[in-house]
DSSP file (Angstrom, degrees, kcal/mol; ACC not computed):
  #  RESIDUE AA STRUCTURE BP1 BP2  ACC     N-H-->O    O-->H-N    N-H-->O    O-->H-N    TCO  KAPPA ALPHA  PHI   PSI    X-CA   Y-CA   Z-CA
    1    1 A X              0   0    0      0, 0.0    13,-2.9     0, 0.0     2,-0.3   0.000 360.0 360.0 360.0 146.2   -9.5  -28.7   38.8
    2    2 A X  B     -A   13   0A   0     11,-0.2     4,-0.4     1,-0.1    11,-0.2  -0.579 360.0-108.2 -93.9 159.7  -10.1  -32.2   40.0
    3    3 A X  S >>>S+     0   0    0      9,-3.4     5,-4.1    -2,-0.3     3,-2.3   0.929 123.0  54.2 -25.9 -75.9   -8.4  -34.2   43.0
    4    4 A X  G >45S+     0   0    0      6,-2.7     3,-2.0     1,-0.3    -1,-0.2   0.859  98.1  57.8 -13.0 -85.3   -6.8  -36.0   40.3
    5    5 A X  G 345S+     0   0    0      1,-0.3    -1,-0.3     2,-0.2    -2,-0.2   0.459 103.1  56.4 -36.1 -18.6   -5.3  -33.1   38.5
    6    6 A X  G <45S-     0   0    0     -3,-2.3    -1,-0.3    -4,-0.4    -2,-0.2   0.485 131.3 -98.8-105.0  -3.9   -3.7  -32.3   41.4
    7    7 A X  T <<5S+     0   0    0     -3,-2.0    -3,-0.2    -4,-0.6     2,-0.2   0.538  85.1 123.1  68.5  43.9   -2.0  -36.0   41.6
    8    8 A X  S   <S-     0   0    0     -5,-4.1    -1,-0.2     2,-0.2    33,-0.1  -0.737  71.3-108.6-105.1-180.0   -4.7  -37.5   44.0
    9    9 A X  S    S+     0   0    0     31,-0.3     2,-0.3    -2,-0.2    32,-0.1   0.332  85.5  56.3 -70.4  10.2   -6.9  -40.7   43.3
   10   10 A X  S    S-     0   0    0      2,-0.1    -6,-2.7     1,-0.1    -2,-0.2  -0.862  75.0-121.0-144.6 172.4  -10.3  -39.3   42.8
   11   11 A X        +     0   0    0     -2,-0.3     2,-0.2    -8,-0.2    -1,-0.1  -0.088  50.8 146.8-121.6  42.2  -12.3  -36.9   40.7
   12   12 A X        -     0   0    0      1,-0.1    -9,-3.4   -10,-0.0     2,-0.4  -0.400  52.8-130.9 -54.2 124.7  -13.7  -34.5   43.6
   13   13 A X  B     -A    2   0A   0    -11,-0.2     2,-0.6    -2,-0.2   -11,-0.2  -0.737  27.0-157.2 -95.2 132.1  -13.6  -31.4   41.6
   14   14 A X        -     0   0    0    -13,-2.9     2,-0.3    -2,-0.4     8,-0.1  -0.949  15.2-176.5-120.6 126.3  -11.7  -28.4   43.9
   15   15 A X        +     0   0    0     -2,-0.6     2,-0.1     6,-0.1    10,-0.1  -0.777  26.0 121.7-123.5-175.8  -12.0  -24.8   43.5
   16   16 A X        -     0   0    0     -2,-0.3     6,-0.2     1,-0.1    -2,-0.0  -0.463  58.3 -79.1 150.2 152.3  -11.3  -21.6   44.1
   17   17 A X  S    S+     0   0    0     -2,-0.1     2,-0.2     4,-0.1    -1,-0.1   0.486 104.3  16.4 -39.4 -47.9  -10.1  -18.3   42.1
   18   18 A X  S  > S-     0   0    0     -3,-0.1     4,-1.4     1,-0.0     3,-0.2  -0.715  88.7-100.4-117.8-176.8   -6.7  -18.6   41.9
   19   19 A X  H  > S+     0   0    0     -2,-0.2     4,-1.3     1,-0.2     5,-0.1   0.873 118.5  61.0 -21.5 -72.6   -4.4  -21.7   42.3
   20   20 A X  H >4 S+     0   0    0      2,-0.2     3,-0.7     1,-0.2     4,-0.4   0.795 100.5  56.1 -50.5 -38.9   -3.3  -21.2   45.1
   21   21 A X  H 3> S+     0   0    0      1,-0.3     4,-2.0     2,-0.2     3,-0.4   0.769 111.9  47.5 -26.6 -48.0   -7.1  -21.5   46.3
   22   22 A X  H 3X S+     0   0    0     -4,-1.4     4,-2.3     2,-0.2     5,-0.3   0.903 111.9  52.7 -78.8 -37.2   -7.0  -25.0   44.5
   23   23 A X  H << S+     0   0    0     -4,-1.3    -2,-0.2    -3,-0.7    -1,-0.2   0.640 105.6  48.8 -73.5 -10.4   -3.8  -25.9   46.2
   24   24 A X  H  > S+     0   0    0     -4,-0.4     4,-2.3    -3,-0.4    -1,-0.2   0.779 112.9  47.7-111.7 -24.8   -4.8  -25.2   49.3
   25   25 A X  H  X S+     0   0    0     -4,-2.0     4,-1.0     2,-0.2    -2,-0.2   0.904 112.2  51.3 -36.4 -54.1   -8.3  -27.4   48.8
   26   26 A X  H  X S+     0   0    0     -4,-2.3     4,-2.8     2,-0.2    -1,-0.2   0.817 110.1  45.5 -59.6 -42.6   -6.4  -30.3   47.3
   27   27 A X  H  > S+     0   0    0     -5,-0.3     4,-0.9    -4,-0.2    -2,-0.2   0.991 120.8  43.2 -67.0 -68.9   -3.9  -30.1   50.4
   28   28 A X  H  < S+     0   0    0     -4,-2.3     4,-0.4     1,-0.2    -2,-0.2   0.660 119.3  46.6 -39.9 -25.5   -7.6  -29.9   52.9
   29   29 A X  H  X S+     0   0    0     -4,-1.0     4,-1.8     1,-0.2    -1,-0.2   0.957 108.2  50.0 -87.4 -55.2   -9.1  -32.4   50.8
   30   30 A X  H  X S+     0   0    0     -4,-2.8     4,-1.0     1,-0.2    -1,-0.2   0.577 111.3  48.3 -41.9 -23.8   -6.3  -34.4   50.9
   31   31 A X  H  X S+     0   0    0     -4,-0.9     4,-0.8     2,-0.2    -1,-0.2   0.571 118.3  41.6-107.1 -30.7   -5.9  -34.3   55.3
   32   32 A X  H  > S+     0   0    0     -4,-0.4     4,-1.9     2,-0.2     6,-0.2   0.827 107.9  55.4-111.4  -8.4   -9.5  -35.1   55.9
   33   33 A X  H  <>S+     0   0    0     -4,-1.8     5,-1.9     2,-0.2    -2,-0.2   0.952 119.4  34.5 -83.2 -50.5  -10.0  -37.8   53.3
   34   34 A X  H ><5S+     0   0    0     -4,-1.0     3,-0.8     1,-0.2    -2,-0.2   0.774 120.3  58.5 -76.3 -22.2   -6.8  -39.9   55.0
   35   35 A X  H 3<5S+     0   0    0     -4,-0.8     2,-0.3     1,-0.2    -1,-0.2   0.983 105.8  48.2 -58.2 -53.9   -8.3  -38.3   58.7
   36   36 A X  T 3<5S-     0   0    0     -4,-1.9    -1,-0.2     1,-0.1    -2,-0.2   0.028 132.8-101.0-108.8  40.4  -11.3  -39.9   57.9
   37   37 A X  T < 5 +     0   0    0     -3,-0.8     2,-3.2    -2,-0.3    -3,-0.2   0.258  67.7 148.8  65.1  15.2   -9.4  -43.7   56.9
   38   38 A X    >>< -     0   0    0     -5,-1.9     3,-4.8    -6,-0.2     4,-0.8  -0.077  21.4-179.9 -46.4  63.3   -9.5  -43.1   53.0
   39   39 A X  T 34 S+     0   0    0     -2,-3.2     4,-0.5     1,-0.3     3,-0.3   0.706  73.1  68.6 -61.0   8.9   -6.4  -45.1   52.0
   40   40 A X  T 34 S+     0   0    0      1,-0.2   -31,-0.3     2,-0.1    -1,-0.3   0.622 102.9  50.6 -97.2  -6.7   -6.4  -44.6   48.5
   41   41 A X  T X4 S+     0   0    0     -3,-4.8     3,-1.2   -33,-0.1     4,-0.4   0.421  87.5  92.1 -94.1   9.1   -5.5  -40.7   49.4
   42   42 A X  G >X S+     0   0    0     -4,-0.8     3,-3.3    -3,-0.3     4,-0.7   0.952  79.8  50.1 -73.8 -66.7   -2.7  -41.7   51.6
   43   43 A X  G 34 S+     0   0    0     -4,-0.5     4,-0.3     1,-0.3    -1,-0.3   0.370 111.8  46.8 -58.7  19.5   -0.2  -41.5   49.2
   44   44 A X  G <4 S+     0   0    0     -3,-1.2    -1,-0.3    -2,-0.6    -2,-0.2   0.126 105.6  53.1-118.8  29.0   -1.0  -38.3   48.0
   45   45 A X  T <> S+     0   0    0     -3,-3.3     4,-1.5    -4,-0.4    -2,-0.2   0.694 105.0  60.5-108.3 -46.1   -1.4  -36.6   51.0
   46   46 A X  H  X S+     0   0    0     -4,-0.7     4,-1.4     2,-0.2    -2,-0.1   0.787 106.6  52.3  23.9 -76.5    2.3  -38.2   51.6
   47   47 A X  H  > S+     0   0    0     -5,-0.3     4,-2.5    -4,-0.3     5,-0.5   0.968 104.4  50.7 -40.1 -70.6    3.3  -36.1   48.5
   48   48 A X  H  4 S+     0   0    0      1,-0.3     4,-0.4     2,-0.2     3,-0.3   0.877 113.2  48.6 -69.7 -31.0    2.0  -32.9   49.6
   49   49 A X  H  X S+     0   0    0     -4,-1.5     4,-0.8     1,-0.2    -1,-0.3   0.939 111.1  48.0 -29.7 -58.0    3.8  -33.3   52.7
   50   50 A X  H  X S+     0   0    0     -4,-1.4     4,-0.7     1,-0.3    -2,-0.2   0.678 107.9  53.7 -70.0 -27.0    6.4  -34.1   51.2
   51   51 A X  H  < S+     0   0    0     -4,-2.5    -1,-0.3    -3,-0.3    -2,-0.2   0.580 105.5  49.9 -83.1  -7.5    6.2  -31.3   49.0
   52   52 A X  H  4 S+     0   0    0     -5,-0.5    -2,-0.2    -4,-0.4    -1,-0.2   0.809 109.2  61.5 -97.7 -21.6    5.8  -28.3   51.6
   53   53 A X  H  < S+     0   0    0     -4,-0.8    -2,-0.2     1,-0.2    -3,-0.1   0.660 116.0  28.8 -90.4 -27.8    9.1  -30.3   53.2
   54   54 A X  S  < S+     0   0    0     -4,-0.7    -1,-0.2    -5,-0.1     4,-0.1  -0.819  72.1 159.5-125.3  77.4   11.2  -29.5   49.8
   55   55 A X  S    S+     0   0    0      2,-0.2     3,-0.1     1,-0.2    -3,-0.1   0.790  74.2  56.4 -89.4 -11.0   10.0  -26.5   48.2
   56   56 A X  S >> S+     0   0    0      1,-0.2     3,-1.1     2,-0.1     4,-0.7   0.900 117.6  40.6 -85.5 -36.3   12.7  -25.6   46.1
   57   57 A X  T 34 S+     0   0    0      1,-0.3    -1,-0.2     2,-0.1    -2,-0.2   0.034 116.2  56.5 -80.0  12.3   12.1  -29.6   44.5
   58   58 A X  T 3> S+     0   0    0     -3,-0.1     4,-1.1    -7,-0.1    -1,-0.3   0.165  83.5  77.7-132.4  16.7    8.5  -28.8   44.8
   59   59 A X  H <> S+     0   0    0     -3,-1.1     4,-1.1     2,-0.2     5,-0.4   0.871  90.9  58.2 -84.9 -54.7    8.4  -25.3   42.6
   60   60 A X  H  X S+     0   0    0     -4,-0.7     4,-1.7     1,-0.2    -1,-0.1   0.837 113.0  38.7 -22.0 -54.7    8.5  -27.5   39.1
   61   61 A X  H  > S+     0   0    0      2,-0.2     4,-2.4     3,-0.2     5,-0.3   0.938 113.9  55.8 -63.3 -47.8    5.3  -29.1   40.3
   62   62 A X  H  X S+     0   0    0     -4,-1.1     4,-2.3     1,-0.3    -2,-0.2   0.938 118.8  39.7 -41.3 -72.8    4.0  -25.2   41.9
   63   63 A X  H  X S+     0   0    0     -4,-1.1     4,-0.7     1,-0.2    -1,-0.3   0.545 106.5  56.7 -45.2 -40.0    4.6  -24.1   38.2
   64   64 A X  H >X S+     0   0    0     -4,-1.7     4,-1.8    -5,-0.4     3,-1.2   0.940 111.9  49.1 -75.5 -78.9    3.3  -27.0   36.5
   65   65 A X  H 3X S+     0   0    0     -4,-2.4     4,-0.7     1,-0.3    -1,-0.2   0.603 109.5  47.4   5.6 -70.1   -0.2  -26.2   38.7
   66   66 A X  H 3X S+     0   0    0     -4,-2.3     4,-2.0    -5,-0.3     3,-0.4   0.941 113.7  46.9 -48.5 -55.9   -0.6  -22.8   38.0
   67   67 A X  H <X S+     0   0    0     -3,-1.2     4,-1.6    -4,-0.7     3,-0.3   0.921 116.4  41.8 -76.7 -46.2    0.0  -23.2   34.4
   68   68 A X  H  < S+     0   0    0     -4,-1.8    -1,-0.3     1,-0.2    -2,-0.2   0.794 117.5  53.3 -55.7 -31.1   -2.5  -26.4   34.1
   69   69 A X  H >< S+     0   0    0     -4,-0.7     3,-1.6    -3,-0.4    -2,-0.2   0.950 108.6  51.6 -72.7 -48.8   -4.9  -23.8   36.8
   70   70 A X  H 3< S+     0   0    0     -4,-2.0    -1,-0.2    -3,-0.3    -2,-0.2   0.824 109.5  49.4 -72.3 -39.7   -4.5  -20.8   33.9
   71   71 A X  T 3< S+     0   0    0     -4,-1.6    -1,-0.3    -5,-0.1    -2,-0.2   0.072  83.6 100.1-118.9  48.2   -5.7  -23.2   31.0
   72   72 A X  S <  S-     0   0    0     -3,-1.6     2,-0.2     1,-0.1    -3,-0.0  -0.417  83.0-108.5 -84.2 175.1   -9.0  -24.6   32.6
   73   73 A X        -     0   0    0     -2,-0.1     2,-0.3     1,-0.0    -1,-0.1  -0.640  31.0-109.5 -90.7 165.3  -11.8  -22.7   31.2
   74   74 A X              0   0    0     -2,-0.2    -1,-0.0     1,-0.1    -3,-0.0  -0.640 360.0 360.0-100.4 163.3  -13.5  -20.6   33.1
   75   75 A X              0   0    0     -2,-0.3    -1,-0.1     0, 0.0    -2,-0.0   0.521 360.0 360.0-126.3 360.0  -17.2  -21.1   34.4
């Protein structure tokens, strides 16, 4: 899944096995691209803050994730 897909600005492709794999890339990706003065990721490293802060208001999105993760193809 890309950066993107994950609701950041770019289309740095993230992987990893399961979802969570991808979620937790997207999150890393997000933290070093605004570390390293990228402002077009700040507001969606914001998000994902924001989201780890609210987690019961952040499962829609969790689900939404998975299910979008499930019906990539696989390579």
């Amino acid at each position: 899944m890309t950066c993107r897909q994950l609701g950041g600005p770019c289309d740095l492709e993230l992987s990893g096995a399961t979802a969570d794999e991808v979620i937790k890339a997207q999150d890393r990706h997000l933290r070093e691209a605004v570390a390293a003065g990228d402002s077009a990721h700040e507001a969606a490293h914001e998000e994902m803050k924001a989201r780890w802060r609210r987690p019961l208001r952040a499962m829609g999105w969790y689900r939404d994730t998975k299910k979008a993760f499930a019906e990539q193809p696989s390579r």
